[in-house]
C-alpha positions as CSV (number, residue, x, y, z in Angstrom):
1,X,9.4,76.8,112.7
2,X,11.5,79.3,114.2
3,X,14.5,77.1,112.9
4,X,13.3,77.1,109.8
5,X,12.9,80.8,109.1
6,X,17.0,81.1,110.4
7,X,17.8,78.4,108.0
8,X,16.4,80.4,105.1
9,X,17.6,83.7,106.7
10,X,21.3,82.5,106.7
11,X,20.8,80.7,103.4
12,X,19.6,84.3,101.5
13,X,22.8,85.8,103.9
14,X,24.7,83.1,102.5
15,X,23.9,83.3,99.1
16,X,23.7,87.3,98.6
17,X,27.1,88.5,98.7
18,X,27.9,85.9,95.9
19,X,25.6,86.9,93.4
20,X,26.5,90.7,94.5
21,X,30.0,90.2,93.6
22,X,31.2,91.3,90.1
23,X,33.8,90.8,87.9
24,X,36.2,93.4,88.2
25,X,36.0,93.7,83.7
26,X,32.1,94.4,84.3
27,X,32.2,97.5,85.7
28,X,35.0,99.2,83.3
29,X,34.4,100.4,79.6
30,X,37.0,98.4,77.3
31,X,40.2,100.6,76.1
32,X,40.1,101.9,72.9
33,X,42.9,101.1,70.7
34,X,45.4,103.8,69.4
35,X,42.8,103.4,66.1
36,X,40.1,103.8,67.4
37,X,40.8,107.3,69.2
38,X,38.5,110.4,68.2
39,X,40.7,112.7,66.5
40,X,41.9,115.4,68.3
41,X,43.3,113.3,71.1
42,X,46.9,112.3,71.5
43,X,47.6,108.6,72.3
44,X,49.4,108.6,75.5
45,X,53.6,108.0,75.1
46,X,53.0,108.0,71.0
47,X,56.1,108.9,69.4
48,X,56.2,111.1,66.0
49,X,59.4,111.4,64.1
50,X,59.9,114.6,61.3
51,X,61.7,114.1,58.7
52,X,65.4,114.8,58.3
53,X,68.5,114.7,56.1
54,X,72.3,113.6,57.3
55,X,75.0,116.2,56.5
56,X,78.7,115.1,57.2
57,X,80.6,117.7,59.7
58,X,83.9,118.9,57.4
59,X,85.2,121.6,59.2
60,X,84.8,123.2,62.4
61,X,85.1,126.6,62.6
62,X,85.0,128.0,66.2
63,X,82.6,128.9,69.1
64,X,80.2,131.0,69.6
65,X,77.1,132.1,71.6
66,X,77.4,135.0,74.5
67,X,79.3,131.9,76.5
68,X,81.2,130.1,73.5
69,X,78.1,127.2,74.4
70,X,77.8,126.7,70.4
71,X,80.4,125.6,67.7
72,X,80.4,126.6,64.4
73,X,80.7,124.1,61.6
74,X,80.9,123.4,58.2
75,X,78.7,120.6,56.7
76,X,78.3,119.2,53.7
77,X,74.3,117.4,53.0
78,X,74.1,113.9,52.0
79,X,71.0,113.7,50.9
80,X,67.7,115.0,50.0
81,X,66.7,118.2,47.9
82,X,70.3,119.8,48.7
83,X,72.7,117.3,48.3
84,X,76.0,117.9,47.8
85,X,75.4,121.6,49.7
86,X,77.6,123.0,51.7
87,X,76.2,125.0,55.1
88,X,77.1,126.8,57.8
89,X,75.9,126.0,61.2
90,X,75.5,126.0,64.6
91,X,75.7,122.8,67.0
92,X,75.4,122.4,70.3
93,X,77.4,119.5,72.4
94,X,80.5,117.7,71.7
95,X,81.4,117.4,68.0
96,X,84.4,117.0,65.9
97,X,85.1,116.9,62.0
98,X,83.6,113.4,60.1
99,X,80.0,113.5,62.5
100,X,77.0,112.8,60.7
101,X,74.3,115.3,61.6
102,X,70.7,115.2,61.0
103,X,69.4,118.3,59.5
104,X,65.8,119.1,59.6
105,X,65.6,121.8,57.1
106,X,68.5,123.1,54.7
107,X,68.1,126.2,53.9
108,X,68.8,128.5,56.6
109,X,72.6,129.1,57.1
110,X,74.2,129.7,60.4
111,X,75.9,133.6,60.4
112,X,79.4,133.5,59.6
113,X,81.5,134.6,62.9
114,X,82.8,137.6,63.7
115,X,86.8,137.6,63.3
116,X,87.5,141.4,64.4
117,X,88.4,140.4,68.1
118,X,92.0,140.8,69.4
């Protein structure tokens, strides 16, 4: 009899840590999709793009900035409300005369620079 009760003994041993072990999927709550997230909450690496407007470079007109780290252009808008406008700004980076830039507002013009230095 004493055989009998290891048997069962190592046959429960035996047969416990299967039916213990889970699925890894059970234990976790299913991902919500980017439509499905409560509002308020930004999806993680969601990209949101504002709207802009190209404006062809057509002259450059110097530096400027307390280093000379900003050059002063001309540009003329392509499209959008102001087309055909002609502004006065301030870019930053390489740039030369026929670059397309992208505008995200038109109506602030760039102050002219100052010409009274010798």
């Amino acid at each position: 009899m004493a055989e009998k009760k290891t048997n069962k003994k190592e046959e429960n041993n035996a047969a416990a840590p299967a039916a213990s072990v889970q699925p890894a999927a059970a234990g976790k709550k299913p991902q919500a999709s980017a439509s499905q997230q409560p509002k308020g909450e930004e999806v993680k690496g969601a990209v949101y793009f504002t709207s802009a407007v190209p404006a062809r470079v057509e002259e450059v007109i110097g530096r400027t900035g307390t280093r000379g780290e900003a050059i002063q252009v001309r540009c003329k808008v392509l499209d959008g409300r102001d087309s055909g406008k002609v502004l006065r700004r301030n870019v930053k980076g390489p740039i030369q005369v026929g670059d397309v830039l992208m505008l995200r507002e038109t109506e602030i013009e760039a102050r002219p620079l100052n010409q009274g230095r010798k």
